[in-house]
C-alpha positions in Angstrom: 98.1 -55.6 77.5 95.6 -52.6 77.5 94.2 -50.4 75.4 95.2 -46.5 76.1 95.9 -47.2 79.6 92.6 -49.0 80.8 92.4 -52.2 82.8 94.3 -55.1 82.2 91.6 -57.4 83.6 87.9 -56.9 84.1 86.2 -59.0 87.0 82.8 -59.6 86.6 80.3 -60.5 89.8 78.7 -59.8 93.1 79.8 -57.2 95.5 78.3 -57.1 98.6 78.6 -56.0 102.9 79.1 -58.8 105.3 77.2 -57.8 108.6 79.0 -59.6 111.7 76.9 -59.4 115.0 79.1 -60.8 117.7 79.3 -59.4 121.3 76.6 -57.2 120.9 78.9 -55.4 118.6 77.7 -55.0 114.7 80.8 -54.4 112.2 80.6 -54.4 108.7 82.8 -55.5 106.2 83.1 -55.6 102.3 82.5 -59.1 100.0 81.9 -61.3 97.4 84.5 -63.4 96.0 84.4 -61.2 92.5 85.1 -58.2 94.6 88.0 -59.6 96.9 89.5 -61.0 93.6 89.5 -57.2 92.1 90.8 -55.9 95.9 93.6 -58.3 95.5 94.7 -57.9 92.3 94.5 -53.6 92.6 96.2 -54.1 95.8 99.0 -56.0 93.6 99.0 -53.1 91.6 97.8 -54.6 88.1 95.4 -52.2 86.2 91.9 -53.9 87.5 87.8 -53.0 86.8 84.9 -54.5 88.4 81.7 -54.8 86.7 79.0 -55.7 89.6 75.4 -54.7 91.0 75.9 -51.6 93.6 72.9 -50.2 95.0 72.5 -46.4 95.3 72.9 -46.8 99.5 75.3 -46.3 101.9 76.7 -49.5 101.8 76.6 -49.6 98.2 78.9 -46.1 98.4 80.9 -48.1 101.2 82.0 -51.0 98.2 82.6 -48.3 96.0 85.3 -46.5 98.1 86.8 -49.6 100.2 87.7 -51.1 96.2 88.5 -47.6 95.0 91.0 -47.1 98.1 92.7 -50.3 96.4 93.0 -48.7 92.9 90.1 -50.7 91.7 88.0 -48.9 88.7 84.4 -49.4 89.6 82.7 -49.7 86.5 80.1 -46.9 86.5 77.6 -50.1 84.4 77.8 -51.3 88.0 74.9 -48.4 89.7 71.7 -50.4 88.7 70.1 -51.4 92.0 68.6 -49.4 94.8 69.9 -51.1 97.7 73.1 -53.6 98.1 72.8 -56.9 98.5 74.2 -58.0 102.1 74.8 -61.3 104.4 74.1 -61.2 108.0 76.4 -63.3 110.2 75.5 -64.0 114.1 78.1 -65.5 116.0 77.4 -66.7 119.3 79.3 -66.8 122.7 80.4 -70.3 122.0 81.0 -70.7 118.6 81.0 -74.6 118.8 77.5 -75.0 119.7 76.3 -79.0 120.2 75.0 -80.6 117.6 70.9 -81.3 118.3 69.7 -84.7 119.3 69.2 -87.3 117.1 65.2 -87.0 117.6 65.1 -83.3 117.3 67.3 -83.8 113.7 64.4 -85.9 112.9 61.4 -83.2 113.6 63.6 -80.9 110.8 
């Protein structure tokens, strides 16, 4: 139950951009297990707020829209940093690359 119409559920923690180089392509998509969690549960249609760190940046503007667009309330607490946090994932032609050698495990 909430009070005069506002969120049933609050979810608290880290929004951020996954950057996926593969192919010489770069595509960018929306994460953080807090922020999926919120997606899904506005997506559901349940009455849902995130409280998180958004930086004052494109991509920080990108989060803000991709969980609005999902009926997510962005908590406006959540505009504190200058630039979002983001992980960079590289994924080569073969994705199953050998394992090194048991000497070159060593000189780690």
């Amino acid at each position: 139950m909430s009070v005069n119409g506002g969120p049933e559920i609050v979810v608290v923690g880290e929004a951020l951009v996954d950057v996926v180089e593969a192919d010489g392509t770069t595509r960018e998509h929306v994460g953080g297990s807090p922020a999926n969690v919120a997606l899904g549960l506005g997506r559901r249609g349940l009455r849902v707020a995130l409280l998180t760190q958004l930086g004052d940046d494109r991509r920080g503007k990108m989060i803000a829209d991709h969980l609005r667009e999902s009926g997510v309330l962005v908590l406006p607490q959540s505009d504190v940093l200058k630039m979002i946090s983001s992980a960079i994932a590289r994924i080569a032609a073969d994705p199953f690359p050998a394992l090194p050698s048991a000497a070159a495990r060593r000189s780690l």
